[in-house]
N, C-alpha and C positions, 0 to 999 in steps of 0.2 A: 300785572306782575312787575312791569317795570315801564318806565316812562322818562321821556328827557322833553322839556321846555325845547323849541325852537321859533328863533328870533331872525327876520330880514331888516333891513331897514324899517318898512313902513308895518310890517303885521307881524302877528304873534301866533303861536299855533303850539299845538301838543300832539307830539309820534309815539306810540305808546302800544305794549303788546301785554293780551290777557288770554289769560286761557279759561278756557268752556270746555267743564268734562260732566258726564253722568256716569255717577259709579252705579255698579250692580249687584245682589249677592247670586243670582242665578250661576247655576251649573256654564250653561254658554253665555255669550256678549252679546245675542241677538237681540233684544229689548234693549239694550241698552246701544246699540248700533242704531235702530231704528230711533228711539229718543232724542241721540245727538245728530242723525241725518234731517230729522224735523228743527232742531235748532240752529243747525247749521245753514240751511236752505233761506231760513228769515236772516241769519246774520251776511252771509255772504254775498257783498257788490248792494248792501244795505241804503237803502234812500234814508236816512235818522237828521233830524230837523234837530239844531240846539237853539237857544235862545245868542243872539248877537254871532253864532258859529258855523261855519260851513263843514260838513264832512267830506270829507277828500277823498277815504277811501277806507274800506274795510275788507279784509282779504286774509284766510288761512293761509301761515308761514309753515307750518305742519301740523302731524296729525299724532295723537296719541290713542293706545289701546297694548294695555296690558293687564292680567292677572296676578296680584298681589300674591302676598305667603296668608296670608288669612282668604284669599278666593273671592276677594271681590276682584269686579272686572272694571277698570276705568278705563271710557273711553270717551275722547272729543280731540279737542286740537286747540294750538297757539294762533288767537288773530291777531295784524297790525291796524290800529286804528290811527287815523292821521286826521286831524281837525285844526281848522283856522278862524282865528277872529276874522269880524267883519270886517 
């Protein structure tokens, strides 16, 4: 969703936040709660290997779940991902 460059002297790195939803057309958000608690569980405090990049850290900043005016139901949440070159 958005992302800013960050620079120290010696390394270079990208802070950067996206969001992970699973929408629904179901009556309730239980499938669809259940879908993004499985995606969630692999994304959060995540070990992800990049090529020349260290991950710093992956962590839900919050959480989304709402029922639109057409009835679908979107639910998951905003992560920060923080990565540095080597």
């Amino acid at each position: 969703m958005s992302g800013m460059d960050e620079r120290t002297f010696t390394d270079k790195g990208l802070n950067t936040t996206f969001l992970v939803k699973v929408i629904s057309d179901r009556q309730y958000p239980l499938q669809a709660i259940q879908a993004y608690d499985g995606i969630h569980t692999l994304l959060e405090d995540a070990v992800i290997t990049f090529d020349d990049h260290n991950l710093l850290m992956i962590r839900r900043e919050s959480i989304v779940q709402y029922q639109d005016p057409d009835r679908f139901w979107h639910v998951g949440g905003n992560y920060n991902l923080n990565i540095w070159e080597n």
